[in-house]
C-alpha positions in Angstrom: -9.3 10.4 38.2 -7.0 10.8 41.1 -3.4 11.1 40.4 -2.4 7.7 41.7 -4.9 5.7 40.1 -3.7 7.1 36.6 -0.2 6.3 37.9 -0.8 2.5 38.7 -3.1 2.3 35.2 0.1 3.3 33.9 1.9 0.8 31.0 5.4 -0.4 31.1 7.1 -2.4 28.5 10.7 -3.8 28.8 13.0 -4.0 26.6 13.5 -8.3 27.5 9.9 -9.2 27.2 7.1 -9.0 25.2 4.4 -8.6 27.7 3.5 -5.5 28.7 2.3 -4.5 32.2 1.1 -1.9 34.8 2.8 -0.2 37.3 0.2 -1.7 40.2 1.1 -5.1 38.5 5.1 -4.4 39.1 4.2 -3.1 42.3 2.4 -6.1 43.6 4.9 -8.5 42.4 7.5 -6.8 43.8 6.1 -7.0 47.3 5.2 -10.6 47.1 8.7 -11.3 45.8 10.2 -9.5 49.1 7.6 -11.4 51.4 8.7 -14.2 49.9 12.5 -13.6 51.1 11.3 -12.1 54.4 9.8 -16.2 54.4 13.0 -17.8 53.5 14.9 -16.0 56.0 12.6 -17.1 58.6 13.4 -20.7 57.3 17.5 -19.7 57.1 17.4 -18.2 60.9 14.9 -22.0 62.3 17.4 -23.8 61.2 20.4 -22.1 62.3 18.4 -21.9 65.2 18.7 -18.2 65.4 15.1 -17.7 66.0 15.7 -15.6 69.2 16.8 -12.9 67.1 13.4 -12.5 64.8 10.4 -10.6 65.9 8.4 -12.8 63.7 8.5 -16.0 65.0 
């Protein structure tokens, strides 16, 4: 097993849930949550009508 599949297989339980989860799990949620603001920041800049200023529009 390669070093970074043992590291994503890894557990991680917190102290405010019961649940535990994987480091790839965290990982994947955490880069959805920021595509999600990268999204509403699109939205924010349309209707300020600052669009000019984002490359992804």
């Amino acid at each position: 097993m390669k070093y970074y599949e043992s590291f994503s297989d890894a557990i991680v339980k917190v102290s405010w849930d019961t649940n535990t989860y994987t480091k790839n799990e965290i990982l994947h949620h955490v880069i959805a949550h920021e595509i999600h603001h990268i999204g509403q920041l699109t939205v924010w800049a349309r209707e300020l009508d600052l669009s000019r200023y984002l490359l992804i529009i």
